[in-house]
N, C-alpha and C positions, 0 to 999 in steps of 0.2 A: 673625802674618804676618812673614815674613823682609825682609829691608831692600830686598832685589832685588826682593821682590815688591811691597812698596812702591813702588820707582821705577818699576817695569813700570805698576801703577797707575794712577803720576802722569801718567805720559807716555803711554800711554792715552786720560786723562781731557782732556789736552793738545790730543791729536788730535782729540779728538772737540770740543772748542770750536772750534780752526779749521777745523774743516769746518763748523759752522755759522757762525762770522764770514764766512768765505768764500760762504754758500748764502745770507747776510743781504744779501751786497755784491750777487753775481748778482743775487739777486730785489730790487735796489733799495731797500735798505733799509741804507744806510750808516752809520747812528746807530747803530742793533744791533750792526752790524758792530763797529763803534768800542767801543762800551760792552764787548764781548766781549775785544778783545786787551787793555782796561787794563784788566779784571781776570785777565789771566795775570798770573803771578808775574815777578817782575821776571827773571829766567832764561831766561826763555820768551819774553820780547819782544825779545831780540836775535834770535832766530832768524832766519835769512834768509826763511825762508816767511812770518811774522809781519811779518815789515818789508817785507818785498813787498806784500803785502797791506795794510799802512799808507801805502804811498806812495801807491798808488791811492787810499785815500780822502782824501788830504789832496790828491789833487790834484782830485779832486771835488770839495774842500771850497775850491779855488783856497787852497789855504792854498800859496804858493810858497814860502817861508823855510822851514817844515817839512820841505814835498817836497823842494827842494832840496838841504836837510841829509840827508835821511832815504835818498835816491838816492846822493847824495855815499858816502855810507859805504858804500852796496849798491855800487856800483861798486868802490869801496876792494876791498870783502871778497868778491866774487865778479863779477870781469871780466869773466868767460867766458859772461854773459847779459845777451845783447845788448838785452833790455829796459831793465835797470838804467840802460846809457847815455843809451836814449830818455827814459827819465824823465826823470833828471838833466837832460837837454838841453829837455826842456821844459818843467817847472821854473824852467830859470836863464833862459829865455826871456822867461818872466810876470814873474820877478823882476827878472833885470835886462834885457838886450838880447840880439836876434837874434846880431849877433855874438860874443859867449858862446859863445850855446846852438850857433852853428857849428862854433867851436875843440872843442867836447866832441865832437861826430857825428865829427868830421875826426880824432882819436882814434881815437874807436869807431871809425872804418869799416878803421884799418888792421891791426883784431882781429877784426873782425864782415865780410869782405868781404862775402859772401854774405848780409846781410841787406839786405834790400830797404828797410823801414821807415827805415833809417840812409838810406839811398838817399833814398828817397822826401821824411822830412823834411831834407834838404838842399837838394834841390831848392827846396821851398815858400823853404827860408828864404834861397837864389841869386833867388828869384824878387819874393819883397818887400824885398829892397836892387838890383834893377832889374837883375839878369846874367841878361836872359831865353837866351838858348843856352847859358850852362852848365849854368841849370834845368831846360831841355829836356835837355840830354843825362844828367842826374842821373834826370829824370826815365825818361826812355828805358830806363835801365840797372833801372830800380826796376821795372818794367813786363817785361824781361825775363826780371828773378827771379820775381815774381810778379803774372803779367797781369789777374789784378783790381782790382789799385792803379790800372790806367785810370779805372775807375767813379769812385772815390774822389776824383781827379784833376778828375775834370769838377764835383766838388761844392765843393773845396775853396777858400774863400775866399784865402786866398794865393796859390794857383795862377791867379785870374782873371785875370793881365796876358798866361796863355798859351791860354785859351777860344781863341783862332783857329787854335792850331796844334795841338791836343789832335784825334784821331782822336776 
């Protein structure tokens, strides 16, 4: 086998773990998940896919130091997904304080306007340091990106200082 066809292989065989680390997390099964990316090769675990899918389980795992680290650098190395900020931001929230995880969304939001989520967690967190009307209007704006974040709103334990004014 030629050297190319080698790496075609490798990276093949690559794909095909993370897509079951990946089908381990969906279906709830997060240990799998895990055991599966720390046996890719050390190459294969910086990947932005691979560390995506790591953040996610260590924030399942409330491992905040990890997550925090492990977003921290997804944001470094790819700004332009606007998940990576939420992570980081919720993350540095567990870890350290709301106002953190604020200054990083307030960041993200003047790269991500258009994301509601940034929206939305800003809100919650204008709402449990007590600026209920600029959570509502945080909130307002998130609702207009995307009017299912309502639902979500009325569930949301942060958000209960707004229960009376919540349509």
């Amino acid at each position: 086998m030629t050297f190319a066809g080698h790496l075609v292989m490798i990276v093949e065989n690559v794909e095909r773990e993370l897509l079951a680390a990946e089908g381990y997390y969906e279906l709830g099964m997060p240990g799998e998940a895990l055991s599966i990316l720390e046996s890719l090769s050390l190459q294969f675990r910086g990947d932005l896919r691979t560390r995506s899918l790591l953040v996610c389980l260590q924030i399942d795992a409330k491992d905040w130091v990890g997550a925090a680290e492990t977003a921290h650098n997804l944001v470094h190395d790819d700004p332009e997904n606007a998940q990576h900020w939420i992570h980081l931001a919720f993350a540095v929230r567990r870890r350290d304080c709301v106002t953190d995880a604020e200054k990083i969304l307030r960041r993200a939001i003047q790269i991500h306007p258009r994301e509601w989520c940034i929206r939305y967690n800003l809100a919650c967190y204008a709402a449990v340091q007590g600026r209920k009307s600029e959570a509502l209007a945080l909130l307002e704006e998130a609702v207009a990106l995307e009017p299912q974040c309502a639902l979500m709103a009325r569930e949301d334990p942060d958000l209960i200082t707004l229960q009376d004014e919540l349509i």
